[in-house]
N, C-alpha and C positions, 0 to 999 in steps of 0.2 A: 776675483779678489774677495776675502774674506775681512769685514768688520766686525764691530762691538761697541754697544753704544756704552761706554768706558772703553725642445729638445725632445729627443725620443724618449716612449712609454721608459721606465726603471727596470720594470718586469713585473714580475706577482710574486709575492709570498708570502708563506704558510709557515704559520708559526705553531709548533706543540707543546707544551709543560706537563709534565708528569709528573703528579703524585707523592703521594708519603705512609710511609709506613710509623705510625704512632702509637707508640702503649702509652695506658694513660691510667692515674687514679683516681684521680680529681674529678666528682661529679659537675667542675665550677670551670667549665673554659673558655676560649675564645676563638674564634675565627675570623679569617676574611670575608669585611660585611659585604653587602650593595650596594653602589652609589657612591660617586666618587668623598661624598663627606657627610656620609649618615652613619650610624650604630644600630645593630640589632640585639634583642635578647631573646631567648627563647628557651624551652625546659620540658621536662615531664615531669608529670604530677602523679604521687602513689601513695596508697594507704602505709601504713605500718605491718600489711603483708608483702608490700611488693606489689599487687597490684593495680593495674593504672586505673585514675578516676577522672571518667570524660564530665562535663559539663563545672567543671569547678571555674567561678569566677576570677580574673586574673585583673588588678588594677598597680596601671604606675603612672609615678607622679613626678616632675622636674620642675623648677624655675623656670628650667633654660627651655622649654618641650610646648614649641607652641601648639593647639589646640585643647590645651588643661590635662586632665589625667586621661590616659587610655586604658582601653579596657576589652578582654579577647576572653573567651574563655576555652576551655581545654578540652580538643575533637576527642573521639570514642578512643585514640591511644593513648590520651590522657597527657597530651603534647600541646602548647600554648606557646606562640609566638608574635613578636613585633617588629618589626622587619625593615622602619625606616623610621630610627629616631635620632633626637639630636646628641651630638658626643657630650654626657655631663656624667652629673650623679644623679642619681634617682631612686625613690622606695617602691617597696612592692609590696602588696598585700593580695593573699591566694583565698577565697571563700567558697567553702561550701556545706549546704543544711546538714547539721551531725555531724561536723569535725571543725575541731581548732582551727580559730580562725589564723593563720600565719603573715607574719611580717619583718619586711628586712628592710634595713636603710643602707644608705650606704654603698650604693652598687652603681660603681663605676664601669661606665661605659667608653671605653680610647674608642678615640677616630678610623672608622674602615673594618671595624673588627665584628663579630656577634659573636655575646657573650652569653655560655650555654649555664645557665643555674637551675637545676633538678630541685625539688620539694618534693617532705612527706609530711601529708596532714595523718595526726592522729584523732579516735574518735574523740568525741567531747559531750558529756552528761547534760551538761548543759553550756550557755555561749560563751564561750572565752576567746582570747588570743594571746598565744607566744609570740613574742619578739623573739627574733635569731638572730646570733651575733658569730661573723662565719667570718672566712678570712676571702679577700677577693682575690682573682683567677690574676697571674702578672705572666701565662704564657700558653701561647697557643697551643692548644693538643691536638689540633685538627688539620692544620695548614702544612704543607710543604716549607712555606718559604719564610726569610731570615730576616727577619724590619725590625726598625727600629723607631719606639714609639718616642715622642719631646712635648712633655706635657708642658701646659702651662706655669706648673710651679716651676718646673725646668726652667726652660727659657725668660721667665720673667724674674729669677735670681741668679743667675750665671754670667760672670763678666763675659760680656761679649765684644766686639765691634758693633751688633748690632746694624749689620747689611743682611738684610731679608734673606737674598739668595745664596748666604754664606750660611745659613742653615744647618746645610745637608754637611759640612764638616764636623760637625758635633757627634755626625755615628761614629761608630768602630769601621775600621778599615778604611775611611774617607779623609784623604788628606793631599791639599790643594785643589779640590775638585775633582780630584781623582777617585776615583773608585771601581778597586779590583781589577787593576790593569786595564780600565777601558780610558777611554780618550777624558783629557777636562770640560772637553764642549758634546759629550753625548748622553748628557744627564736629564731626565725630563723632570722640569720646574714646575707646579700646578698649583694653582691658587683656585680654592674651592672646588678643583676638579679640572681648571679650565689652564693649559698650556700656555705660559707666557714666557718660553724662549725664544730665540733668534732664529724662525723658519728658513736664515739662509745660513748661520753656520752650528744653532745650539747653545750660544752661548745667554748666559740670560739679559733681558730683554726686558722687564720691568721689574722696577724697583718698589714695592710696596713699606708702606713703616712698619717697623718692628713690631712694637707694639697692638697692632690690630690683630696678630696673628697668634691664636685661641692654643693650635696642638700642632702638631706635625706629625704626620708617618709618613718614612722613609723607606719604600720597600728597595730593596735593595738585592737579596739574593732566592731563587726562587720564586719570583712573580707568575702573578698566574696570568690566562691569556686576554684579560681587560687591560692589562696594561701594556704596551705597545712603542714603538719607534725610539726606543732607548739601549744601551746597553752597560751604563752606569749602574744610577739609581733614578728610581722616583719620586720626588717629595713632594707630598699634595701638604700645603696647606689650609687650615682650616682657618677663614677670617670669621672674627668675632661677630655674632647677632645680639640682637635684644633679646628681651625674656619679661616675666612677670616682674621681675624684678628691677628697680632702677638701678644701675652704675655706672662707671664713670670712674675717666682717670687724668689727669692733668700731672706734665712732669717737663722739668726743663734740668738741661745738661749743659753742664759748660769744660772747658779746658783755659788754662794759662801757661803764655808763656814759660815761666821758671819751675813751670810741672813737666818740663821733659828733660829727663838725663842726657849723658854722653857713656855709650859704648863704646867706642871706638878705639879702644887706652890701647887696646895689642895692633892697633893696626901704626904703620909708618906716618910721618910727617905731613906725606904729599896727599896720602889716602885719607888722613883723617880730614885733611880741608876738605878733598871730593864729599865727605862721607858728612860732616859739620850734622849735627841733629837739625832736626825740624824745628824750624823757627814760628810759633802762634803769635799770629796777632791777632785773630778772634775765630771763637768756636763755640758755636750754644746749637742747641737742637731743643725747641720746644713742641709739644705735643698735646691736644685734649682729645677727648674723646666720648661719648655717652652712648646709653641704650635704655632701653628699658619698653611700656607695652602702650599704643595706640592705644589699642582695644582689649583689654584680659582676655589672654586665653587666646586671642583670634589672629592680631596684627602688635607684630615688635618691629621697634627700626633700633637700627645702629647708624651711629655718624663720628666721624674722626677728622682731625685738621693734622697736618706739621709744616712746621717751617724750621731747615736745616741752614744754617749759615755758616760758609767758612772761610778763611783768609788768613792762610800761612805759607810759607817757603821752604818748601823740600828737602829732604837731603841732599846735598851735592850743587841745588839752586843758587843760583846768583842775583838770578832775576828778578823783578818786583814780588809783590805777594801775589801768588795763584790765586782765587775766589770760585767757589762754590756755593750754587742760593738755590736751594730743593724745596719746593712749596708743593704740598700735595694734601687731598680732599678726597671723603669716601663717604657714600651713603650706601645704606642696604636695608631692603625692606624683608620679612619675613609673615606670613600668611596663609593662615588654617581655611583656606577655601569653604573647605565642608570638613566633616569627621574623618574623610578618607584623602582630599585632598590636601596637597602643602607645595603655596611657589614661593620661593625668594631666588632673590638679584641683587646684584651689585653694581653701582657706577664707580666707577674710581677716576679722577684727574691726576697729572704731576707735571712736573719742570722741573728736569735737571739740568742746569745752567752752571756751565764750567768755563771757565776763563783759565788759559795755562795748563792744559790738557796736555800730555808728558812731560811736564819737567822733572827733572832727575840731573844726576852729576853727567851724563853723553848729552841733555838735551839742556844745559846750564842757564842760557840764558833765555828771554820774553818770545824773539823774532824764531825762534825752533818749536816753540809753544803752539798749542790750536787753541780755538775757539768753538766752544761747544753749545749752542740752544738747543735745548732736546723738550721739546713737549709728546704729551701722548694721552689716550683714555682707555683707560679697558674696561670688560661691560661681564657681567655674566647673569644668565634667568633660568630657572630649572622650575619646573612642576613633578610632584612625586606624588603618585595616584597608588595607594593601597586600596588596590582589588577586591584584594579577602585578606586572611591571615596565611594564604600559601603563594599569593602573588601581587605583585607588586613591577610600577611602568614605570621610570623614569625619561623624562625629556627632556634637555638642554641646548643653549646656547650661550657661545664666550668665545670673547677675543679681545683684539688692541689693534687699536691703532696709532704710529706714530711717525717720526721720524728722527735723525741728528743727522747735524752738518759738523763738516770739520774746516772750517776758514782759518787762515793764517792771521796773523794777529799785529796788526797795523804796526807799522807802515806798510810790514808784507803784506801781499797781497796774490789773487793768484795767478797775478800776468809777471811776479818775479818781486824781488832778484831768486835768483835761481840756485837751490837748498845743494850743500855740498855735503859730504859724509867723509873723513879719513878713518881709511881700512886700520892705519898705526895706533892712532889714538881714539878712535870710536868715537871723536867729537862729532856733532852735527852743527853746520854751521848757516847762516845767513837766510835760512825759511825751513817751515817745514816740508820733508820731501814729498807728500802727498797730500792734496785737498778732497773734498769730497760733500756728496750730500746722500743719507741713504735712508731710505723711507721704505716702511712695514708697514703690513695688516694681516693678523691672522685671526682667520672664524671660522670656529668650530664648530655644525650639529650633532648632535649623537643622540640615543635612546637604546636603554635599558631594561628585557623583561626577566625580571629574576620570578624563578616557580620551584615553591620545596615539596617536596615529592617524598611521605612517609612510607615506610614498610614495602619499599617499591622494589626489588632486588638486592637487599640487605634493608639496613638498619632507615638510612635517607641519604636524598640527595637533594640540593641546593642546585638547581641547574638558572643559569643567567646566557642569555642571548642579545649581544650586542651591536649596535650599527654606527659608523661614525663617519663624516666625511667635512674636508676640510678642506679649505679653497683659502691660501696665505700668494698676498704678494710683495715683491723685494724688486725693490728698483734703485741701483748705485748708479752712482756719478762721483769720477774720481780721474786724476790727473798730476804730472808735475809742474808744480809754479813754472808759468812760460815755458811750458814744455819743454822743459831740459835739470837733468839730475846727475851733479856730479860726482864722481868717487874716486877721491883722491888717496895716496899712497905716499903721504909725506910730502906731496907737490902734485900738479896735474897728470891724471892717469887715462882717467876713461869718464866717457860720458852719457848717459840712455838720454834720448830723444824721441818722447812719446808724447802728442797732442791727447790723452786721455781715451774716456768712455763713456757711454750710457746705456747699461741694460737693463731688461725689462724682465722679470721670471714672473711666472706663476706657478705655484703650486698645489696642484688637487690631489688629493688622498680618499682612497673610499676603503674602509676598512669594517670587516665582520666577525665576530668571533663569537666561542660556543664556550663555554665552560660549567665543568660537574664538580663539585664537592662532594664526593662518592663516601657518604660514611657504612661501612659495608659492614662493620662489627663494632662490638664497643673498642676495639683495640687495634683498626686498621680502619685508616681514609687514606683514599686515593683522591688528590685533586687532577681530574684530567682536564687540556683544553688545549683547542685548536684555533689560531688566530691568520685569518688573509688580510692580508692590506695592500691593497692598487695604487700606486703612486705615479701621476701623470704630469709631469715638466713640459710645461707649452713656454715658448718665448712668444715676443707676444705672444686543665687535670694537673698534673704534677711533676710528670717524666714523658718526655718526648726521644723518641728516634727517628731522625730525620732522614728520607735520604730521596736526589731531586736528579732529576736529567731535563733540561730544556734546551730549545733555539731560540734565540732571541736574532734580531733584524733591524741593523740601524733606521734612521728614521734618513729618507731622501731630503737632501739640504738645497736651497738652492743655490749656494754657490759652487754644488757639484754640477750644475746645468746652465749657468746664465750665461757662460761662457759661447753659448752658440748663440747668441741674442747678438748678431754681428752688425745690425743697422749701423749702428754708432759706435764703432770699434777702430782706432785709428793705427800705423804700424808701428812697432818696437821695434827702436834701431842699439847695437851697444856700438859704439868707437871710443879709437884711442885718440887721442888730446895729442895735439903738435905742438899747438899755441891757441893765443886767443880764437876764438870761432873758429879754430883749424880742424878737421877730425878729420879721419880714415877710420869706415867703416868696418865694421869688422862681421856684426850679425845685423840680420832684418829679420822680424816677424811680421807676417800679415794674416789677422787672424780669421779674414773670409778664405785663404788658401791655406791655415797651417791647424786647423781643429777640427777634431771628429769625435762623435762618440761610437763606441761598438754597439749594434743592435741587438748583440745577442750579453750584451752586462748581466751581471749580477749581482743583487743585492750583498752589501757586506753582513757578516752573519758574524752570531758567538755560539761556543757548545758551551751550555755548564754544564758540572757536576758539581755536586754539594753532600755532604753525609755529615751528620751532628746530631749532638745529644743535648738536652736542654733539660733543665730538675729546676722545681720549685723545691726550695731546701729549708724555705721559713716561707709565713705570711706575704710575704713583699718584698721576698728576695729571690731570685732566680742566675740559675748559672749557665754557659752554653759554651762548647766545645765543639767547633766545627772546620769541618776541610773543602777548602774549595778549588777546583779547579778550572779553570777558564780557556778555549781556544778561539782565536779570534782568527778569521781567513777570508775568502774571498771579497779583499777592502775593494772599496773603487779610486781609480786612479789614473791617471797620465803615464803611457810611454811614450817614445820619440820612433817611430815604425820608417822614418824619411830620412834622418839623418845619419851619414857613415863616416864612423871612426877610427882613426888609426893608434897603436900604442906606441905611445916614446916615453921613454925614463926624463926626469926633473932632479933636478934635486929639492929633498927637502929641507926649509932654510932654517930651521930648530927653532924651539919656541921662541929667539927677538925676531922671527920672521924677514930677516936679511939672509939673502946665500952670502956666502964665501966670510962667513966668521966662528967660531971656535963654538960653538953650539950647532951647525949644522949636521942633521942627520942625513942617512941612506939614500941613495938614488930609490927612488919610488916610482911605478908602470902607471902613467897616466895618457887618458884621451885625447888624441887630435882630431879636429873637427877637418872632416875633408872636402864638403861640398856644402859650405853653406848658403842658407838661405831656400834648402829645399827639409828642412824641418817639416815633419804633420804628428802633430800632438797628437793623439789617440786617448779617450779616457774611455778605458776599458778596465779589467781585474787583472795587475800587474803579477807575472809569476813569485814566485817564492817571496811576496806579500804578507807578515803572519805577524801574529803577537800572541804569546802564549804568559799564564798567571798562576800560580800558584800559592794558594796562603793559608794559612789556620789562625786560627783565632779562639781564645779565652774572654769568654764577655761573662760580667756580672752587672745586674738592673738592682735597684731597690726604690720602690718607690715611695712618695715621702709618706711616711710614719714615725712616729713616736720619735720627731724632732729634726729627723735626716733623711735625707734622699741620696741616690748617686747611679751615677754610670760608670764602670770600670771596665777597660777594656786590653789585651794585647792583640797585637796583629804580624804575625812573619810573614813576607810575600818576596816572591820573584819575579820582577815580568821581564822577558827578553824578547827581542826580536827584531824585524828591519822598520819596523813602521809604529816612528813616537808617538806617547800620548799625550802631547801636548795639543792645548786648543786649536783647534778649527783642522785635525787631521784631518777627520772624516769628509771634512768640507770643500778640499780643493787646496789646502794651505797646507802649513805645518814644517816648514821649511824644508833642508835639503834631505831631512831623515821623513819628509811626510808626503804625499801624495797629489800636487800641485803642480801646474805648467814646467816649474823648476826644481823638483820634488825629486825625492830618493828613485824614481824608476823611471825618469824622464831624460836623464844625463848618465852615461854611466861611467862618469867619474865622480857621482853622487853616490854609486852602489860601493864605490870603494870601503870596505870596515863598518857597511852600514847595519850587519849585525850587531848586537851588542844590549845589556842592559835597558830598560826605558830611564827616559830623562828622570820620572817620577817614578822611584821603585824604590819606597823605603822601607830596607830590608826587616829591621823592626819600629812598630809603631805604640807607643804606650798612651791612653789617655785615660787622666782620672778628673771626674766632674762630678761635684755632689754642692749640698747645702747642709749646712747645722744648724738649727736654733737653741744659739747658750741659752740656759735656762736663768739669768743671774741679770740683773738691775731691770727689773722686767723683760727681760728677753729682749736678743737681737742675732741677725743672722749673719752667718759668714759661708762665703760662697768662696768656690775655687774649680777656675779650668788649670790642670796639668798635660802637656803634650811633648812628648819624647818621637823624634824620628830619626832616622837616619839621613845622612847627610845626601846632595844632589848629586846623581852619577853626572859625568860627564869626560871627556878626552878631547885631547887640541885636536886644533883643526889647522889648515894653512892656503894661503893664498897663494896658488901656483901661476907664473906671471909666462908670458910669453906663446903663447898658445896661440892658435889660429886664430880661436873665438874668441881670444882674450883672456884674462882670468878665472881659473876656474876656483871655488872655493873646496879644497879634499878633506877628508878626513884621516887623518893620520893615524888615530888612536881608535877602538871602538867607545863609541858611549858605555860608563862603568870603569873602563881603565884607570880612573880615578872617582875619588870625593870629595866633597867639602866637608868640613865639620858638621856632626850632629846636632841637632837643633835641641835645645830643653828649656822650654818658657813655662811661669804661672802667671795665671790670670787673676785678680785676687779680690772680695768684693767683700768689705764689710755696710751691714744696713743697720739701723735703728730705729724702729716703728714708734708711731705715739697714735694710741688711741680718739679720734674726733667723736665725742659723746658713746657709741657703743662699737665692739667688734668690727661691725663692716665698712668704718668709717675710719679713714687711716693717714695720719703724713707722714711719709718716711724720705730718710734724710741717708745717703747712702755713696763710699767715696768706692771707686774702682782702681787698680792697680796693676796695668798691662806688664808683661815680660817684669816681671816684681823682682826677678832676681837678676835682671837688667843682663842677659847675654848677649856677646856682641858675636855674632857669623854672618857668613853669608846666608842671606834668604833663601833657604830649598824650600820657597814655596814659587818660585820665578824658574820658570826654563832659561831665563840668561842671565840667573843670579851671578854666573861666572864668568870672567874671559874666557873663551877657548881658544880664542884666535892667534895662531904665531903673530907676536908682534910686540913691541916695548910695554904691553899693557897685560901679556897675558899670566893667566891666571889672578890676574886680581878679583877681587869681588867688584861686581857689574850694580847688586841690588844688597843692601846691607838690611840685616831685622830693625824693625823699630827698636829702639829703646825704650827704657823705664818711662811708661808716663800715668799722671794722676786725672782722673775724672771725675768730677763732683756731680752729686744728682736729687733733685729735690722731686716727689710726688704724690700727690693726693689721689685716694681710690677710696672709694663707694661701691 
């Protein structure tokens, strides 16, 4: 079983990335740096002939750069490098006796990157110095792969939600968590470097405040072989440090009541009461935070507080007001050891505390509701030892620990009454059907030697050698109130009879990788690298041409294994309902006699392909045009290798899911189960298993200048195939199109129509995001997210009754045989700054404006935005978009 707080070796694999082919003009670029959240610069230095001048002194200087200014000077190529700095801005000034002295400001460094800046001194009579006023590098000439950088200015003026881990939808091609036809939960989340998703199914796992977090890169297409166990994206965030400088930021957020609209005007009578907007009755999110220096130059701390409050009633809710109380707390120290050394750390606390955990219009009332305490801590410590100026160690440590429960919400309890579900109306009634407690730990060590190697078989190479191993453990407890879950059909029909579980997984990872940034000529890099990872489940320039081949390798989940943790595993019975306490059994599972895994499994794997062209076209504007193609194949997964079935015709009973009425469709070929109770689950790599991806994309950056920023982006894609992308595929779940005990290859009246579009395949995706500062009543800014998608595939489904085994759920239709409407919201954020004594001293007063142009569809950001179910309800909308609402926001920064 797979949650969300909202066993034999796996095998070995080997992971390769390859390369790119880049012309380039631009003496000013960037690359992938070292270190999961450090920035490099590096350059060659030449006379006014051309050429090189070794021993020229090289100094730069940041606020934000603990140890004070650095300083390298330029070997016999006349090459100068820095190799682990912090991501800001920073000046540079190049000296040496008999030439101009030069200097630049202004030289931004993004997170993960080194950025390549060339100088020529000319000579000089006598001492002077130019200032250069140059335009900065906004695109990689060096790198294979396709990221997406989210600066600070970005994020800290963009109406958001403002949930950390929803981040990574603000790139191009990322939408519901989805990204480039992989799975919602195969995406790796990093905070400073350090992994804080869900070690059992991916999904994320801690919740940090928005606000703390400085930049973001999202590598996304072409990654090289440091990054690992994903086939999404990556998004490392960078949390905020001190510096020489003091700042600091204090802001509180609130909502009312009569700031939320009604959408709902095109919907029916009965749907718009399901649908009733969201009722506040309070909502503030306050926040402080500071940083600044111990010790100049030596020791910065950072430290943050929030507390989120909230208490309102759902759409479709009846029940009292849900409540939500998020208190969280972070320090982090930063320290110049010596001139060559640098550790910083991070403690972070939280508490997510939820009372009324699903309610929605199926989960209406309090007794369907859960109860959620969730505490946890995550820790992360890194030392970064510059060697010399060609090498450089990294060494780290980070992780979390925590847990959540999910208890029923008094008077329920989890000895009963006993939670019911009708198949017709999709109500849930009288408890929730599952309790639970499921508690994490995941720790990470790793280490880092990056060594640059000039004039060594071409031009250089940047070679990095990596080790990581990682030791996460996941222990659930989960069951039906008084073990028994009913599913009724308009009146009693059938009932599971399961006393619950407790298993125990561990998961260890030992993984290696090698990686070259091969720059062979000025006008071709090859980035090569090879990446292993051992995964062991015990119970207990200006113009770019891109083009990229890699394998990438999901990451081992442990809810693909904990299923052999059988100590505490009690049997799954389904029967049919007589009467009171009456049943006739129909299946039994016993899971020490019905579960295996294959010995000879395979890691699930993706091919890409990627080719694009990228042009700096101005200063701070950049364009990129690229095609990507994706194969996703050997998933891991569940068949039924025991049980035998026979074919008999049904009828199907049209979408009111009744036979014998004036909408019934064709007799349809479904399975009879012939010997039950001799089931053996097998998770192995299920045949004709695949998901294939197709998309291109038009992206434009511009970073903020001369009053405006923005992100523009299109996306066309196709994904089809038998195996959805919806959360927790990869993980053991994913319903009857995913790969789970009861999953698309386990029943094969699951594989019936299970080709077909993915749930989340929107055909086109448009986002436009930027900022403006009007220049008029002393300036104020207006911000805007726009997001255009295509609407949610999907096709009915039906309830086929009378079966040996009992009800089976088919698919009638493939997934894509229908949609819902397109999605088109703006996000909209006007601010108004006022000066506190000078510049850096600021209160702004700032209203937000969600779906501004208030559209009412169904949610295609939900995989059961829709009914698909034949039955009196189907095709309605299941999960409706928010509506228009107002956010008001007060905050002071220093």
């Amino acid at each position: 079983m797979v949650n969300t707080r909202a066993a034999e070796p796996a095998g070995k694999v080997a992971k390769t990335r390859i390369l790119s082919m880049n012309g380039r003009r631009s003496r000013e670029v960037y690359t992938l740096a070292p270190g999961g959240r450090t920035s490099a610069l590096t350059g060659t230095i030449k006379d006014a002939t051309g050429a090189v001048l070794p021993g020229v002194t090289v100094n730069i200087s940041s606020p934000s750069q603990v140890g004070g200014v650095q300083t390298n000077v330029t070997d016999s190529q006349g090459i100068y490098r820095f190799p682990a700095l912090h991501p800001g801005v920073f000046e540079m000034e190049a000296t040496l006796s008999g030439f101009r002295t030069v200097k630049r400001a202004d030289i931004v460094l993004p997170l993960g990157t080194t950025t390549t800046i060339d100088v020529t001194l000319s000579l000089a009579s006598v001492s002077e110095t130019v200032q250069v006023v140059a335009e900065a590098p906004v695109i990689d000439v060096k790198s294979s792969s396709s990221n997406t950088q989210l600066t600070d200015a970005m994020l800290q003026n963009l109406p958001t939600g403002r949930f950390q881990p929803s981040i990574i939808n603000l790139a191009p091609g990322v939408n519901s968590n989805v990204a480039f036809g992989a799975t919602q939960s195969t995406n790796a989340l990093l905070m400073d470097g350090v992994d804080v998703s869900d070690p059992e199914g991916g999904t994320p796992w801690s919740f940090f405040n928005y606000n703390w977090v400085q930049e973001v890169q999202i590598v996304s297409l072409g990654a090289n072989a440091e990054y690992g166990e994903f086939t999404g994206v990556a998004a490392n965030s960078i949390i905020r440090s001190g510096s020489n400088k003091w700042t600091g930021l204090g802001e509180y957020l609130f909502e009312r009541k009569n700031w939320v609209a009604d959408n709902t005007t095109s919907l029916s009578a009965d749907l718009r009461k399901t649908f009733t907007p969201r009722e506040i009755k309070t909502y503030w999110d306050t926040s402080g935070q500071v940083g600044g220096p111990i010790v100049k130059d030596k020791l910065f701390f950072f430290s943050g507080v929030q507390y989120f409050n909230k208490a309102d009633r759902p759409a479709g809710y009846t029940g009292d007001f849900t409540t939500e109380k998020d208190p969280r707390s972070m320090n982090k120290l930063t320290w110049a050891v010596s001139p060559n050394v640098r550790a910083e750390g991070f403690v972070e606390y939280d508490q997510f505390n939820v009372r009324g955990r699903g309610a929605n219009a199926t989960h209406p009332t309090a007794d369907v509701t859960a109860i959620e305490l969730s505490p946890e801590w995550n820790w992360n410590g890194q030392i970064t030892w510059t060697i010399d100026s060609k090498t450089m160690l990294n060494v780290r440590n980070g992780g979390y620990t925590g847990y959540f429960p999910i208890e029923p919400t008094p008077p329920a309890s989890r000895s009963g009454p006993y939670p019911h579900v009708d198949g017709l109306t999709q109500l849930h009634t009288k408890n929730i059907v599952t309790f639970g407690q499921f508690d994490r730990t995941r720790n990470v060590t790793a280490a880092t030697l990056t060594r640059y190697a000039d004039n060594f078989a071409g031009k250089s190479h940047e070679f990095k050698f990596g080790f990581e191993f990682e030791r996460s453990k996941v222990r659930n407890e989960s069951g039906y109130p008084g073990g028994r879950y009913y599913y009724d059909y308009g009146g009693p029909y059938e009932v599971y009879l399961w006393d619950g579980y407790v298993t125990n997984a561990t998961l260890k990872r030992s993984s290696v990788y090698a990686q070259d940034t091969w720059t062979a000529t000025d006008r071709l890099t090859l980035n090569l690298g090879l990446r292993l990872d051992v995964n062991r489940g015990s119970v207990p320039h200006r113009t770019v041409l891109r083009a990229h081949y890699g394998r990438y390798y999901d990451s081992l989940f442990g809810g693909q294994f904990e299923f052999m943790d059988l100590s505490q595993q009690t049997p799954h019975i389904t029967a049919e309902v007589l009467g009171p306490n009456r049943f006739r059994e129909l299946t039994r599972t016993t899971p020490a006699n019905n579960l295996g895994i294959d010995p000879n499994i395979r890691q699930s794997r993706l091919d890409q392909f990627l080719v694009g062209l990228e042009r700096q076209i101005a200063g701070d504007l950049s364009i990129t045009a690229q095609y990507i193609r994706r194969n996703f194949r050997d998933f891991m997964g569940f068949i039924d290798t025991g049980s035998v079935y026979s074919t008999t015709q049904r009828p199907d009973p049209g979408p009111d899911g009744r036979t014998s009425t004036a909408d019934d469709g064709q007799l349809i070929t479904v399975y009879n189960l012939t010997n039950p109770g001799k089931e053996f689950k097998l998770f192995t790599n299920p045949p004709n298993a695949f998901r294939d991806y197709d998309g291109f994309q038009l992206i434009g950056t511009k970073r903020y200048s001369r009053n405006w920023q923005a992100n523009v982006s299109y996306t066309w894609s196709h994904a089809r195939g038998t195996v959805s992308n919806r959360s927790f595929t990869n993980s053991g779940g994913g319903g009857t199109q995913g790969l789970g005990q009861t999953g698309g290859f386990a029943d094969p009246n699951h594989t019936i129509n299970i080709e077909g579009d993915m749930r989340f395949d929107p055909t086109n995706s448009v986002k436009l995001e930027g900022t403006y500062r009007v220049p008029i009543f002393g300036g104020f800014n207006v911000s805007g997210v726009y997001n255009y998608t295509t609407g949610l595939a999907w096709g009915r489904t039906a309830s086929i009754r009378g079966l040996a085994q009992g009800s089976e759920t088919v698919r009638i239709e493939p997934v894509g045989t229908r949609r819902t409407d397109p999605v088109s919201t703006l996000d909209f954020r006007v601010e108004k700054t006022f000066p506190l004594g000078d510049a850096s001293h600021q209160v702004g007063v700032f209203l937000d404006i969600f779906n501004l142009n208030n559209r009412g569809v169904i949610d295609n950001g939900s995989s059961t935005g829709v009914i698909e179910s034949s039955s009196t309800t189907f095709g309605n909308p299941n999960v409706w978009i928010s509506p228009r609402l107002a956010r008001l926001g007060f905050r002071v920064t220093f």
